[in-house]
C-alpha positions, 0 to 999 in steps of 0.5 A: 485575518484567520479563514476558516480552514486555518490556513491563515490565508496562505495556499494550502499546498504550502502550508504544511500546518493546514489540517484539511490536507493531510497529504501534504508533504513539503518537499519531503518524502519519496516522489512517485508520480504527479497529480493534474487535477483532483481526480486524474481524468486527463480527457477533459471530462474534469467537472470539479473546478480543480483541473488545473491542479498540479502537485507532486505525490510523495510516499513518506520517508526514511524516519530518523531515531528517536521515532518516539513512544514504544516505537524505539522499543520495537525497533530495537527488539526487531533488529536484536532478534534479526541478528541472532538469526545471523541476519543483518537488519539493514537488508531485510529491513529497506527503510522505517517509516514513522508518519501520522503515529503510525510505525511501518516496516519496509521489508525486502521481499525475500526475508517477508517470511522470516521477519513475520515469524520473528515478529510473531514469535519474539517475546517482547513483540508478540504480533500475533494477528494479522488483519490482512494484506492489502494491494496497492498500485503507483505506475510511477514508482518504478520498479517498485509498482506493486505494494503489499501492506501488512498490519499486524497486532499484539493483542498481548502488548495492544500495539498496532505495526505495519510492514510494506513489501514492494515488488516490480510490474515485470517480476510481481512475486512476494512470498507467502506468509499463510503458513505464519498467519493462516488468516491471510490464506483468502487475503493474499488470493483477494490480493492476487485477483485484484492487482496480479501480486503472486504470493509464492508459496500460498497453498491454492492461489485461485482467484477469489471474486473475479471468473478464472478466466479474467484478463487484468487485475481491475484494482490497478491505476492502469485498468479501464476506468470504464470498465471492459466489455462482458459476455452475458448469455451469449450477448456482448454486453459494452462498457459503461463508458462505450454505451449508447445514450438515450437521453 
């Protein structure tokens, strides 16, 4: 008997096919940390039903050729223009990714720059917008906990690609690509004032929603959940979690 989900029954972690979870990974992948419960609370203030949960999170792995579609065609015209430039592919380039029909670059930090010219500027790549950078923080992945994603497009070959930049907690430095994109100018400080990424060479990297004087970076896993205490009018205003109830 078919249930609905279409799992036939079986338990949705281990069934790769269940469409409702598209998390899923198997075995495969890059393990950055373990998930107890559906949401992560570790006080006992789980109300979900799935407490007990525990399962793995992996970040998608190495993609081996033919990556299919355009995809080759990308990759393949990256590398080539890499070379000319007197620059090995594979250390600029970490790993490539393919995962859900969508093409990502990992890219050592230190060559961010040169492989976001070289993406915009080749003629058979043309990426020429960025939408903008976003943060993300995994505890787990060590030495690689502070995430910068790029998506770029080609609005001459109407193809969409993302590039990934990983930096450590202890040195959480990443160029600046504003001079190549100036529309990351306000994206890269957004970035910076949520996850503390420093963008080195951005022309005035301030924060941008947060007051100067902010201690924390509040999009990160190990901020408060609850919030921090705040100054108001000469008043110290507690956290949600630390306020008196009346009911």
């Amino acid at each position: 008997m078919t249930e609905a989900n279409g799992s036939n029954g079986v338990n949705p972690d281990k069934d790769l096919n269940a469409e409702n979870l598209p998390g899923r990974r198997g075995d495969q992948g890059e393990p950055v940390r373990v998930q107890r419960g559906m949401f992560g609370a570790n006080n006992g203030g789980d109300t979900t039903g799935y407490g007990g949960l525990v399962r793995p999170v992996r970040l998608p792995g190495q993609a081996t050729r033919p990556y299919g579609g355009w995809f080759d065609e990308v990759a393949d015209e990256l590398e080539g223009a890499l070379e000319e430039q007197s620059l090995l592919p594979e250390n600029a380039i970490e790993k490539t990714v393919v995962d859900r029909d969508e093409l990502t670059f990992h890219i050592a930090r230190e060559h961010l720059p040169r492989v976001a010219r070289t993406l915009r500027d080749d003629p058979a790549l043309r990426f020429e917008l960025c939408t903008g950078v976003s943060g993300v923080h995994f505890p787990g992945d060590k030495g690689r906990e502070l995430h910068a994603v790029y998506h770029l497009r080609s609005l001459t070959h109407g193809r969409v690609v993302r590039l990934e930049v990983c930096a450590p907690d202890s040195d959480p430095h990443i160029p600046s690509i504003v001079d190549v994109y100036p529309t990351n100018d306000w994206h890269e400080r957004e970035t910076y004032d949520f996850f503390g990424l420093i963008f080195d060479g951005h022309p005035a990297l301030t924060r941008i929603m947060m007051p100067d004087d902010w201690q924390g970076f509040p999009q990160r896993k190990d901020y408060p959940l609850g919030g921090i205490p705040v100054e108001y009018k000469g008043a110290q205003i507690p956290a949600p979690d630390q306020r008196r109830s009346y009911s």
